[in-house]
C-alpha positions in Angstrom: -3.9 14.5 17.4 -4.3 17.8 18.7 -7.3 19.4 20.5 -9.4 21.1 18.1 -9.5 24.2 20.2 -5.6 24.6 20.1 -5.7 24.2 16.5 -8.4 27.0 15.5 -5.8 29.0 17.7 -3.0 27.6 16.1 -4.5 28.9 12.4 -5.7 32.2 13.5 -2.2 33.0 15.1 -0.9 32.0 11.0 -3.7 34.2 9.5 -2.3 36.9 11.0 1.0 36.7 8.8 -0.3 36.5 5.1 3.1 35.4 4.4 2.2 32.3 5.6 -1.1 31.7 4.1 -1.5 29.5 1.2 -5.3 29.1 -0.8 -4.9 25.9 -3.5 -7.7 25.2 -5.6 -7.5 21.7 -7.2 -8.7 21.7 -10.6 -8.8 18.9 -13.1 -11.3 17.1 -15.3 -13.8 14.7 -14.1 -12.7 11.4 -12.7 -9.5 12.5 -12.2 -8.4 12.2 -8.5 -9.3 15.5 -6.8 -11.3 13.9 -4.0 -8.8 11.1 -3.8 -5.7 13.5 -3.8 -8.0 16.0 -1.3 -8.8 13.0 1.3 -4.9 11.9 0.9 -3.8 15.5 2.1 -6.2 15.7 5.0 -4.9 12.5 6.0 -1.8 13.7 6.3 -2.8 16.5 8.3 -4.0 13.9 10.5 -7.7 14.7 10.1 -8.6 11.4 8.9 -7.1 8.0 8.9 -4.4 7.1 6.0 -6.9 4.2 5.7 -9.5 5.8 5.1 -7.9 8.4 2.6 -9.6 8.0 -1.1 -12.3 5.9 0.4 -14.1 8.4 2.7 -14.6 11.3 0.5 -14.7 13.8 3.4 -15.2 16.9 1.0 -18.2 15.6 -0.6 -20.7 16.2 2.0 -23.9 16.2 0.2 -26.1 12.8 0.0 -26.5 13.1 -3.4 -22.2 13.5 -3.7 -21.8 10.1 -1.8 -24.6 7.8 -3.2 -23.2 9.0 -6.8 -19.6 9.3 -5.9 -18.9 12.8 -7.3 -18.0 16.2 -6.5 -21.1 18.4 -7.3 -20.6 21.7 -4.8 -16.5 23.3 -4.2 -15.9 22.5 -0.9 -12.6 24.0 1.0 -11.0 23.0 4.3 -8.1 24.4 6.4 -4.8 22.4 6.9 -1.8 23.6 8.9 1.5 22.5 7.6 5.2 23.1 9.2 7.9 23.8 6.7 11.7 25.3 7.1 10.6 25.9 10.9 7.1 27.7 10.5 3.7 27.2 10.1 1.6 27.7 6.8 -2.1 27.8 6.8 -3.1 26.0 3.5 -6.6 27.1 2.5 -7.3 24.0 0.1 -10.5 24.0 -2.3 -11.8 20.5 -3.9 -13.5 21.5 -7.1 -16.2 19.8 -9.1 
């Protein structure tokens, strides 16, 4: 896993190309997966471990999310993914 310093430098270098900047909001109805599929892409970023994908619910940060297992606030993280030889900044947002 990289240091985290070389990847905030990574993504700033890929802001500066909007070509290469992707924002994903991930909409469905309750009970559906976002979360699930959310954790499963961070994992495969390598923020998390595939283990823990769908289980750890890294997005829902509030208590109240966790004790009742539900998305209540959006929540967004960055992920950098290489495709056809670059680098895309994927701004992804896990919605209620």
């Amino acid at each position: 896993m990289a240091k985290k310093e070389d990847v905030v430098k990574l993504a700033e270098k890929i802001m500066d190309n909007l070509d290469t900047v992707r924002n994903i909001g991930i909409v469905a109805h309750i009970d559906h997966g976002k979360t699930t599929l959310t954790d499963n892409l961070i994992a495969a970023n390598g923020l998390i471990a595939e283990s823990l994908a769908g289980k750890q619910r890294v997005m829902d940060s509030y208590v109240l999310e966790q004790e009742r297992g539900i998305t209540i606030n959006a929540s967004n993280v960055s992920l950098i993914h290489k495709a056809g030889g670059k680098d895309y900044l994927i701004n992804l947002i896990d919605t209620p």
